[in-house]
N, C-alpha and C positions, 0 to 999 in steps of 0.2 A: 208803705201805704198800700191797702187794698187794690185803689184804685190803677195801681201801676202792676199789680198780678193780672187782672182782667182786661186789658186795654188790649190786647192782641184777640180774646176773644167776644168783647163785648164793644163792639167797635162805636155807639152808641156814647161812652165815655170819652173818648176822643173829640166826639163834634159838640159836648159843653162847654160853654167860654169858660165858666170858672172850676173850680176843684169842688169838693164837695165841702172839704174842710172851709173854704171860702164860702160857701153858700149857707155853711152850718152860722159862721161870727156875719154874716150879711142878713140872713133873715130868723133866727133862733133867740128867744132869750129865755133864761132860765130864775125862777123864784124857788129857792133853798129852803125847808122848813127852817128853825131857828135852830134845831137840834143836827143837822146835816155840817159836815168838813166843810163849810164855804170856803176858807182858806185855804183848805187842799184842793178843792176844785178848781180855783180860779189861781192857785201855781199850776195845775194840771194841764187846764184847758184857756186859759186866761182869763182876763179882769173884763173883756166886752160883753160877755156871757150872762151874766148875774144880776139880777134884782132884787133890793130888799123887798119884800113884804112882810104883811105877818096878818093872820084871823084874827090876833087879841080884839076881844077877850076871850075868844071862844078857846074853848081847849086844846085844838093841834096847834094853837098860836104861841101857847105857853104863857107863862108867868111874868117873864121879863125879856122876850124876844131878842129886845136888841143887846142887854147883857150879855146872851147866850150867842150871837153873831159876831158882838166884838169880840167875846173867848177866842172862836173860831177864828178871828180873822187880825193877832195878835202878832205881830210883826208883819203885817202886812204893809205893803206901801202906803203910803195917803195920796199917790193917784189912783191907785185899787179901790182905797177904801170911797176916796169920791165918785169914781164910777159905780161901785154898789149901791153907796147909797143916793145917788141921784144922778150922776152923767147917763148912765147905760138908760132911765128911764126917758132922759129927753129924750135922746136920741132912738130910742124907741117910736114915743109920741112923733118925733118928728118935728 
């Protein structure tokens, strides 16, 4: 981790309660075009990360968005796949 290279001279990382990687799945979420790895990102980085959307009908929406998400997202869990496509957005909302 970065953060453990700099902690001797950036002492500023020391006095944050949390890690950064803690701050990234606590305040970050991410919306994947239809044509993007979701599935490899979210083994990457994990399943709290991610939001379906999609522009359809407009054209970076694609043709059949979610066709092209399930590809992506093909032996995926189905607690994954329920956080993409709605847990991660409650919890978003709040």
């Amino acid at each position: 981790m970065v953060t453990r290279n700099f902690r001797k001279t950036e002492p500023q990382l020391n006095a944050m309660p949390l890690s950064p990687r803690e701050y990234i799945h606590r305040q970050v979420w991410f919306t994947p075009f239809p044509g993007e790895p979701v599935g490899d990102l979210i083994d990457g980085c994990g399943d709290d990360l991610f939001l379906f959307s999609s522009d359809y009908p407009h054209p970076e929406g694609g043709r059949d968005p979610i066709k092209r998400f399930e590809q992506s997202l093909a032996g995926a869990r189905p607690e994954a796949l329920s956080k993409f496509y709605s847990e991660n957005f409650t919890a978003m909302m709040g």
